[in-house]
FIRO-668668 format. One record per atom (N, C-alpha, C): z, x, y. Coordinates in steps of 0.001 Angstrom, whole numbers, padded with zeros to 6 digits, always signed. Example, Ala and Ser with C-alpha at 12.3 -4.5 7.8 and 13.67 -1.06 7.14 Angstrom:
BEGIN
+007800+013190-005690 +007800+012300-004500 +007800+013200-003300 +007080+012850-002250 +007140+013670-001060 +007870+012900+000030 
END
This chain:
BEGIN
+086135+009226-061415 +086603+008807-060093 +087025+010025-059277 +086486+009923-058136 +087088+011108-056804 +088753+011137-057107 +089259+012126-056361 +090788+012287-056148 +090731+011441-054539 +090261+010684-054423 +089964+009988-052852 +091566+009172-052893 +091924+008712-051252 +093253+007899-051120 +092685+006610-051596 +094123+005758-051955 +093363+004450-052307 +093713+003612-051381 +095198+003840-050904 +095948+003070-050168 +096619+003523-048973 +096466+002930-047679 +097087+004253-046271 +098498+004606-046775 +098942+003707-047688 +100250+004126-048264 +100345+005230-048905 +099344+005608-049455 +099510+006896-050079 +099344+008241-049610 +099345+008132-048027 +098763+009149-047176 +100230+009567-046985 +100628+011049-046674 +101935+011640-046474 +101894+011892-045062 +103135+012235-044196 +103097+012502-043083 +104575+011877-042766 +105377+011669-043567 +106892+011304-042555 +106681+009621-041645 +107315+009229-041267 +107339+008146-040525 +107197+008547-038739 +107233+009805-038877 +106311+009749-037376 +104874+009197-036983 +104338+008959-036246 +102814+008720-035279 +102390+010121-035787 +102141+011019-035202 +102114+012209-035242 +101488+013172-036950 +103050+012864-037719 +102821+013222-039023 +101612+012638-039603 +102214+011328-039431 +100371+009935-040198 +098902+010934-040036 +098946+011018-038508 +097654+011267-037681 +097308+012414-038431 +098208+013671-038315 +098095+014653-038934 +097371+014805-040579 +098288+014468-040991 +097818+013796-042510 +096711+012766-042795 +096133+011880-042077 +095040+011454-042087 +094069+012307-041530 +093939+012967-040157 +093412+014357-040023 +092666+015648-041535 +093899+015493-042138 +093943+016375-043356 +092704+015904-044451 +092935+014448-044538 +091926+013667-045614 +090715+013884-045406 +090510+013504-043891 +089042+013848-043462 +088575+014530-043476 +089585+015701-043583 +088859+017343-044045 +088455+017367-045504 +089900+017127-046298 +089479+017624-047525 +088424+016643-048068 +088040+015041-047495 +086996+014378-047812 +085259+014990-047495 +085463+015232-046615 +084100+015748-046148 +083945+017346-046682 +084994+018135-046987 +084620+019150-047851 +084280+018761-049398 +084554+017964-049789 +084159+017469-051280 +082984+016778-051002 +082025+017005-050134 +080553+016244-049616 +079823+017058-049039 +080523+018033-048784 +079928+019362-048746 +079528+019083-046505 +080284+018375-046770 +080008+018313-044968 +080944+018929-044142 +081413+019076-042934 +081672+019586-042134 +083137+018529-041691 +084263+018265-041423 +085313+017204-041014 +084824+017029-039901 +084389+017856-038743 +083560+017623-037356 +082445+016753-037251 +081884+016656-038584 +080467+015465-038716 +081166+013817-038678 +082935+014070-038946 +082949+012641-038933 +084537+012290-037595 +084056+011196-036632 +084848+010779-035780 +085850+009770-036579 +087099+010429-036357 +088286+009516-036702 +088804+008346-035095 +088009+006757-035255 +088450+005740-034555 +089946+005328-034995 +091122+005426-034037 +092311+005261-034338 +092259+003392-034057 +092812+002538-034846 +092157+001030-034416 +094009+000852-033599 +093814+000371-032012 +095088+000518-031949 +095370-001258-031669 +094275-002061-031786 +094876-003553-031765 +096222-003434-032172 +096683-004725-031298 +097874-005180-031489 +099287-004201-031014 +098613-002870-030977 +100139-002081-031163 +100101-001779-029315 +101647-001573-028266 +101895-001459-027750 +100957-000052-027039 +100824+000110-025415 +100246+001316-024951 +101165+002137-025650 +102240+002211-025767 +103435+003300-025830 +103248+004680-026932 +102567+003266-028188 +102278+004035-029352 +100654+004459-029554 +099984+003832-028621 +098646+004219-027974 +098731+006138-027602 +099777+005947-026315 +099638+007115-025910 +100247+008163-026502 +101314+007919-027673 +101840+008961-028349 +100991+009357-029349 +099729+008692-029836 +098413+009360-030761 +097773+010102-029944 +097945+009814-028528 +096760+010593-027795 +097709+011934-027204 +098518+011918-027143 +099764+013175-026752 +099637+014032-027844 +099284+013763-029395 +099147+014679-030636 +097585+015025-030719 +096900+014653-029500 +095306+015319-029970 +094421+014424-029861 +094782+012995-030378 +093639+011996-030701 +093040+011233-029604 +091360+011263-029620 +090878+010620-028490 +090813+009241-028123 +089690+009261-029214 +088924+007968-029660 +090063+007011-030410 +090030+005760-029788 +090764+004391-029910 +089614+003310-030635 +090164+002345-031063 +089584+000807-031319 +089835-000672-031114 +089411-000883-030721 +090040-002421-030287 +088973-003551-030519 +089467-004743-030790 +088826-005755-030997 +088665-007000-030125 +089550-006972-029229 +090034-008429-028420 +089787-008050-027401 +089137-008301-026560 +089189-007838-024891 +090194-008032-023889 +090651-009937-024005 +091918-009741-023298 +093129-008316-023791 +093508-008325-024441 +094284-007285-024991 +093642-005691-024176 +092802-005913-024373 +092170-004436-024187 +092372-004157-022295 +091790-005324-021755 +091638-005394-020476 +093435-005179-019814 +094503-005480-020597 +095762-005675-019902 +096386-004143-020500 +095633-003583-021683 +096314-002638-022041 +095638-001190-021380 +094448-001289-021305 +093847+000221-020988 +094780+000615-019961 +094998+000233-018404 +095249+000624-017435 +097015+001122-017786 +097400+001002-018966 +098536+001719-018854 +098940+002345-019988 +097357+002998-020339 +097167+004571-021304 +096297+005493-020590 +097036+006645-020813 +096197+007934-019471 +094595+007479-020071 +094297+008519-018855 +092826+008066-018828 +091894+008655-019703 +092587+009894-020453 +091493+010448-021256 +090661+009718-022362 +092122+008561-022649 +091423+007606-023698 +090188+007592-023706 +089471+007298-024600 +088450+006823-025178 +088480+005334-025784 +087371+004680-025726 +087641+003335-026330 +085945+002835-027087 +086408+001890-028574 +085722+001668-029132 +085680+000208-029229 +084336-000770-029031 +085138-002164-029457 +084504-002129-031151 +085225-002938-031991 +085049-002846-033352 +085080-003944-033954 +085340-004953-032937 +085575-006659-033605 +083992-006995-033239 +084115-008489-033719 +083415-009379-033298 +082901-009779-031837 +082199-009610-030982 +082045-009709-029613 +081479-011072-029037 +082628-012128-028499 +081981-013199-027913 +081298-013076-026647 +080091-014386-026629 +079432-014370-025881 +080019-014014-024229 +081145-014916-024129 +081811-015017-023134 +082741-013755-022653 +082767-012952-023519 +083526-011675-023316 +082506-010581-022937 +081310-010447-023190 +080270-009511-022930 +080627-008862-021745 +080884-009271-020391 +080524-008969-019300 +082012-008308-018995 +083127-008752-019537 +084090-007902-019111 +084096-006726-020103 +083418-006913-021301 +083688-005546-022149 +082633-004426-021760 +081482-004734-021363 +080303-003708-021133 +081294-002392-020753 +081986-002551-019432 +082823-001822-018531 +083833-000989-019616 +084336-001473-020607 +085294-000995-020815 +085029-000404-022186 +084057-000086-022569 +084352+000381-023905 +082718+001600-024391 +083107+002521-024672 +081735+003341-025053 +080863+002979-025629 +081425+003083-026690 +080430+002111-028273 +081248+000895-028872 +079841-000159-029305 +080384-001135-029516 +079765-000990-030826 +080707-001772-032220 +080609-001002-033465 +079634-002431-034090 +079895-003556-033796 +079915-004430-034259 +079098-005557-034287 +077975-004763-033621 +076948-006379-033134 +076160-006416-034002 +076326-008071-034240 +075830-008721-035413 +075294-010115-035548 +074300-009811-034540 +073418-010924-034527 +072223-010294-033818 +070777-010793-033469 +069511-010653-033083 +070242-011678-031679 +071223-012325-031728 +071355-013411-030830 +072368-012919-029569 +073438-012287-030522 +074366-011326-029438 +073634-009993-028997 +072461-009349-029615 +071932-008653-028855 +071414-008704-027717 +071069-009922-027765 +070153-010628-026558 +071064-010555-025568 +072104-011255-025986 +073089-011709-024875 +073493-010372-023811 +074071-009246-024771 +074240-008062-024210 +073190-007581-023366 +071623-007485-023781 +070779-006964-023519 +070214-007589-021820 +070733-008888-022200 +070752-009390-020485 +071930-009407-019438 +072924-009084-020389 +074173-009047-019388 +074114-007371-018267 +073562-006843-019344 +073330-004977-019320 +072631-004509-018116 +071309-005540-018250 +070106-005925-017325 +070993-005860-016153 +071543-007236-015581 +071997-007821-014411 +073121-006444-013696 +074132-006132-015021 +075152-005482-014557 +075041-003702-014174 +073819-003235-014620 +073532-002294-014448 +074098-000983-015927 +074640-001489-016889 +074608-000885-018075 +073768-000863-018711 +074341+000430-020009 +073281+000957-021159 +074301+001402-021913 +074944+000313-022712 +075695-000226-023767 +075193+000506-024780 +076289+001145-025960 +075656+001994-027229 +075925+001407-028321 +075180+000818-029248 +076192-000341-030099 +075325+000718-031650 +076044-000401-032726 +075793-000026-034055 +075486-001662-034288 +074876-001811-035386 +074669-003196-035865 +075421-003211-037083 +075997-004487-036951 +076785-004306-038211 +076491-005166-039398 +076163-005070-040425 +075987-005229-041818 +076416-006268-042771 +076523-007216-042989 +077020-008127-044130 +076563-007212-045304 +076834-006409-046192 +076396-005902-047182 +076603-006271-048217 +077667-007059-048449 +078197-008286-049710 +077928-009382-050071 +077360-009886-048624 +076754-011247-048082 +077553-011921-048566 +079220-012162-047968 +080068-012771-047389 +079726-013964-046890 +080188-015047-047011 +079605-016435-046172 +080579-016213-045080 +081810-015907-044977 +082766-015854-043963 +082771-014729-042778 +081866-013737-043445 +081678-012641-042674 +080653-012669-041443 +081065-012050-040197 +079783-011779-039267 +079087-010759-040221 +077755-010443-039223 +076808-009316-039689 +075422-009976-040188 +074840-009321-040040 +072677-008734-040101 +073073-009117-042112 +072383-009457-042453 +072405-009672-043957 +071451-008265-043976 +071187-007858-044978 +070368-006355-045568 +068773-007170-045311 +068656-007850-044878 +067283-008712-045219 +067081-008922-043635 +067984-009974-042932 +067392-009946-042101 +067734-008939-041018 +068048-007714-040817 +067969-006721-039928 +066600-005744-040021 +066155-005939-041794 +064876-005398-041675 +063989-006338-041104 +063778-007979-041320 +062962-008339-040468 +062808-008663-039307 +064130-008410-038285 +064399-008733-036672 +064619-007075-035996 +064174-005884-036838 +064700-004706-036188 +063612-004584-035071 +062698-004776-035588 +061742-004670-033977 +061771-005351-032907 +062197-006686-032920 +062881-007464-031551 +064221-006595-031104 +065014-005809-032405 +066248-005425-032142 +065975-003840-031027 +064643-003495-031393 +064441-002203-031077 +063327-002555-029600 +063759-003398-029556 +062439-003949-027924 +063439-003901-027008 +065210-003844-027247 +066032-004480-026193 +066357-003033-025682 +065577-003064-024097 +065638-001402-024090 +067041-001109-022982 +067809-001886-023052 +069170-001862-022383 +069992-001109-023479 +069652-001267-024816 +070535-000948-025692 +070481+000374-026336 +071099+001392-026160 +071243+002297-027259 +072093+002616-028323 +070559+002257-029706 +071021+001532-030807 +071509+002912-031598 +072764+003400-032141 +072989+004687-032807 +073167+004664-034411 +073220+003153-034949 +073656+003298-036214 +074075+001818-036705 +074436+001937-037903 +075301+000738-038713 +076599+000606-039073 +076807-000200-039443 +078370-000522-039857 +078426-001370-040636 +079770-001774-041258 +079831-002413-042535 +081517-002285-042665 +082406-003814-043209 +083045-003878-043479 +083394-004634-044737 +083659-003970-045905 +083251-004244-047075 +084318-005114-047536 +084689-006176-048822 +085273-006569-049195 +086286-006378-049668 +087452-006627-049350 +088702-005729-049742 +088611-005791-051360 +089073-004555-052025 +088948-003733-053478 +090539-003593-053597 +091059-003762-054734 +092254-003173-055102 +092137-001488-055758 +091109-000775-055293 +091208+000371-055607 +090189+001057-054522 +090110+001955-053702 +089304+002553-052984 +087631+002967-053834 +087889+003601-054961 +086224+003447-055418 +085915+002444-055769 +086103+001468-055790 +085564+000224-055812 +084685-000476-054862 +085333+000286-053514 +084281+000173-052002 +082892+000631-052261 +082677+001825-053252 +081741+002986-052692 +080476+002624-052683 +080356+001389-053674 +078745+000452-054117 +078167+000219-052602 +079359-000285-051922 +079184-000692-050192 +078767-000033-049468 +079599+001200-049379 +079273+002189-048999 +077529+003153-049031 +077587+003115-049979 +076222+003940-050544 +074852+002396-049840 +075334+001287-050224 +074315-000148-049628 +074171+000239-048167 +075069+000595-047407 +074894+000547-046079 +074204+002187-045483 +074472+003207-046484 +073727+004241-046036 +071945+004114-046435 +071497+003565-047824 +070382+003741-048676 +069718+002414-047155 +070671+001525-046749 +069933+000307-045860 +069055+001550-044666 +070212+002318-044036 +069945+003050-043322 +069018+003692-042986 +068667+004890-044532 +067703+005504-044303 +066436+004976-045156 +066662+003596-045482 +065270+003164-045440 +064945+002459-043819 +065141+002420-043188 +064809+002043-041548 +064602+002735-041083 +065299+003571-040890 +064822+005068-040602 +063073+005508-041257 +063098+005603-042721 +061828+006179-042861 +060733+004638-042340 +061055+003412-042053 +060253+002385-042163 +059687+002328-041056 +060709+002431-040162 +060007+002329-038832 +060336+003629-038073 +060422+005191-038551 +060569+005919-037906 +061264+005976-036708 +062710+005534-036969 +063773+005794-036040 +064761+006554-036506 +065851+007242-035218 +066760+007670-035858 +068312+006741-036044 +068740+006606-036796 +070418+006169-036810 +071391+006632-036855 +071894+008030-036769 +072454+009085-036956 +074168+008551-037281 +074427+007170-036898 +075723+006850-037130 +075932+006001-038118 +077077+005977-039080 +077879+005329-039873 +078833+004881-039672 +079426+003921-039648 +080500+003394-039559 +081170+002813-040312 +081797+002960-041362 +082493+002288-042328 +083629+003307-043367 +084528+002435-043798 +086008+003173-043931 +087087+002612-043046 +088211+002305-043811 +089375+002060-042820 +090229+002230-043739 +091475+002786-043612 +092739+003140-043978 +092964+003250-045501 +092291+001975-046220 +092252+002324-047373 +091654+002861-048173 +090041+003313-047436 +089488+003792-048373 +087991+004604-047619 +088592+005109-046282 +088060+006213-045687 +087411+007303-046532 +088463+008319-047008 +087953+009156-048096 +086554+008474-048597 +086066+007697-049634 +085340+007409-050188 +084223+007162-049027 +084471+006807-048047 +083152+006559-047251 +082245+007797-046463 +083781+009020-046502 +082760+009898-045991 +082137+010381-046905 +082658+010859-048308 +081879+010824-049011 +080535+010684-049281 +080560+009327-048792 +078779+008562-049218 +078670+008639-047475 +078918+009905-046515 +078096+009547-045392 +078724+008905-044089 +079958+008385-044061 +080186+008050-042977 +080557+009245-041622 +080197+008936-040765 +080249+009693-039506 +081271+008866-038649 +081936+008135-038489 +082829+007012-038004 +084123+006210-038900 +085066+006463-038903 +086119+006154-039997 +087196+005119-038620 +087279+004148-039682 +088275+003124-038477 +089715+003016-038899 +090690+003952-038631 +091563+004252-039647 +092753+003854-038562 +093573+002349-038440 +095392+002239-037616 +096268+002300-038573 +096070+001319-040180 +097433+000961-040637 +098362+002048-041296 +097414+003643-041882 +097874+004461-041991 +098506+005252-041240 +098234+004916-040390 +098569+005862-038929 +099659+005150-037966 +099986+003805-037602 +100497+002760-036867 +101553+002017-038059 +101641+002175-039156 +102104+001582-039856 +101218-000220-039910 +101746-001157-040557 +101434-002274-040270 +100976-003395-039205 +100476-003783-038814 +099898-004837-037548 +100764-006191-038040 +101319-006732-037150 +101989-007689-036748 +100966-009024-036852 +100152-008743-036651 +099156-009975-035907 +098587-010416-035491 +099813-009873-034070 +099942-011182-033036 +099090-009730-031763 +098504-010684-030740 +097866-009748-029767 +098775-009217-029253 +098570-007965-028813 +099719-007510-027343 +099427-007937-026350 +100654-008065-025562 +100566-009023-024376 +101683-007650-023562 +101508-007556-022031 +102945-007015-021407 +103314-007985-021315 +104896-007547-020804 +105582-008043-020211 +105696-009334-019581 +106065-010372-019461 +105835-011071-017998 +105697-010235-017086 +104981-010748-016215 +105085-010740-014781 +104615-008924-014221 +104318-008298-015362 +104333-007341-015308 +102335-006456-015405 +101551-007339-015196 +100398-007564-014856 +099880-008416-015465 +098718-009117-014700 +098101-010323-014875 +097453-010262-016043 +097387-011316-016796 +096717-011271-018424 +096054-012640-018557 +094959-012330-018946 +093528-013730-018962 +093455-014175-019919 +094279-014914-020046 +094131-015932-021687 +092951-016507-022081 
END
């Protein structure tokens, strides 16, 4: 077994924002030097659902760009009161009905996982004048509860997937079954890269992105390749839940 983290609990850094970041910072180095890669080959997504702008902008005051979010209402009431350098990732599930306010607000979308929500995007993109950058994301366990492309059918819908020319497609993703030990992920891990670059050689495209890893077991994913790590609870401490909402009265929020 790697010396990889198993648990964000086991990451050091003090109970500051700051320290965490730092120290998760650190992993990604010494992970991707034990892979013989570069820490620059892989983007650390800070996931800031749920947690207040406040603690938003104190990750981005220590260095950090790139954000994650899953909910759009949330996202839509929170951006406008984190400076602007932010960066933003969506990383959830994307409803139909949310498409058109998220196009606007988010760089890459990590998570699309259907031939059906592609569509949807691919015409919203059309009308609205975007060119949306998504990853497709993966059932690699084949989860009944899980979204995601099963390993089967993304190889047989990638060419409808690769006709939607609104979309620029950069990669995969995968959110694996929670493990009570971080190498326990890595089977997942290694499924969603070997998926990869057989598409790559099949239909001669490139995918250059990975996406998979989060807090508990990052280390191990760059390892096997990830270029994208979705890392809050180490960094934010615990998630509550519950969405963030402001204030009353303190800007309008679209339930």
């Amino acid at each position: 077994m790697n010396a990889s983290v198993e648990t964000g609990d086991q990451i050091p850094g003090g109970s500051s924002i700051a320290g965490r970041l730092a120290a998760v910072q650190e992993q990604i180095a010494t992970a991707a030097a034990r892979a013989g890669r570069s820490a620059s080959d892989v983007t650390l997504v800070v996931v800031s659902k749920t947690h207040p702008p406040e603690s938003v902008s104190e990750v981005l005051a220590a260095g950090q760009c790139v954000f994650g979010e899953s909910r759009v209402q949330e996202a839509r009431a929170k951006f406008p009161l984190v400076p602007g350098r932010a960066r933003w990732h969506f990383i959830g599930h994307l409803q139909r009905n949310k498409i058109r306010h998220a196009l606007p607000l988010f760089e890459l979308f990590h998570g699309v996982d259907s031939l059906e929500i592609a569509r949807d995007i691919e015409r919203i993109a059309t009308e609205d004048g975007a060119l949306p950058r998504v990853l497709f994301e993966v059932n690699v366990a084949g989860e009944g509860s899980k979204f995601g492309f099963s390993t089967e059918k993304i190889g047989a819908q990638i060419e409808e997937l690769l006709a939607l020319k609104r979309l620029t497609i950069e990669g995969l993703m995968c959110i694996p079954p929670p493990q009570p030990r971080a190498e326990m992920a890595r089977r997942f891990f290694i499924a969603l890269r070997e998926l990869r670059d057989q598409l790559e050689r099949e239909f001669r495209i490139s995918l250059p992105q990975l996406s998979m890893g989060m807090s508990g077991d990052f280390a191990v994913a760059i390892e096997e390749g990830a270029t994208l790590v979705r890392v809050g609870t180490a960094i934010f401490g615990e998630r509550s839940g519950k969405t963030w909402r402001p204030e009353p009265g303190s800007l309008n929020y679209d339930d």
